[in-house]
N, C-alpha and C positions, 0 to 999 in steps of 0.2 A: 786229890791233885791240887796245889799250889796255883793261887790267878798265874805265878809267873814261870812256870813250866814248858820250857820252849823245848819238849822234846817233839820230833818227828821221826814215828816209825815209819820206814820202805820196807817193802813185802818184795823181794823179786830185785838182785843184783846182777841183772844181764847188761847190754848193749845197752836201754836205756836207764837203768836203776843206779851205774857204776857212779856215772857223770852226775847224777840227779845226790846222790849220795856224797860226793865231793864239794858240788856246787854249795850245799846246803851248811854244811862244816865250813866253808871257806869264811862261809857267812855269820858263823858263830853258832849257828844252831847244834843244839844237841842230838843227834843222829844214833836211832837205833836201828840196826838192819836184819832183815833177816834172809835166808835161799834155801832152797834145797839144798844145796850145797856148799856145806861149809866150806869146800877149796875155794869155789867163788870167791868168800870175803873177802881173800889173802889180798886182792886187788884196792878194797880200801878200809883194810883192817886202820891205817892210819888214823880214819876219817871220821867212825863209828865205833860202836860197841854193839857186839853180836849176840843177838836175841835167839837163844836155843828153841825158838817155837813161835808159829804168827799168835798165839795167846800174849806171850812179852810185850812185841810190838803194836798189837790192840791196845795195851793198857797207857797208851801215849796219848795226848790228847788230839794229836796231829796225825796221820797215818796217809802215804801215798804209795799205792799201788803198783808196779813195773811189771805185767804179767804178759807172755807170749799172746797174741792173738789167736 
């Protein structure tokens, strides 16, 4: 991993992971996301790049969680 590696994996693009996944892209950060459900992404395929497994998004040095209580 690079010092300057500003990727952030999100695990979970529901209700709060969509906006969290946006917010973070607006910001310049490099956004990896991942769901159960790939239809999920289509909401911010924009904004991210989709990690076919939480194995992907582990290997980031940033990683934030969005999971159902």
């Amino acid at each position: 991993m690079a010092a300057d590696d500003d990727r952030v994996g999100v695990i979970g693009r529901g209700l709060m992971g969509a906006p969290i996944v946006r917010r973070l892209a607006e910001r310049g950060r490099d956004v990896v996301a991942h769901s159960r459900r790939h239809s999920s992404f289509d909401a911010v395929a924009e904004a991210a790049t989709w990690a076919g497994s939480p194995a992907e998004v582990a290997a980031c040095p940033t990683i934030l969680l969005s999971l159902p209580a």
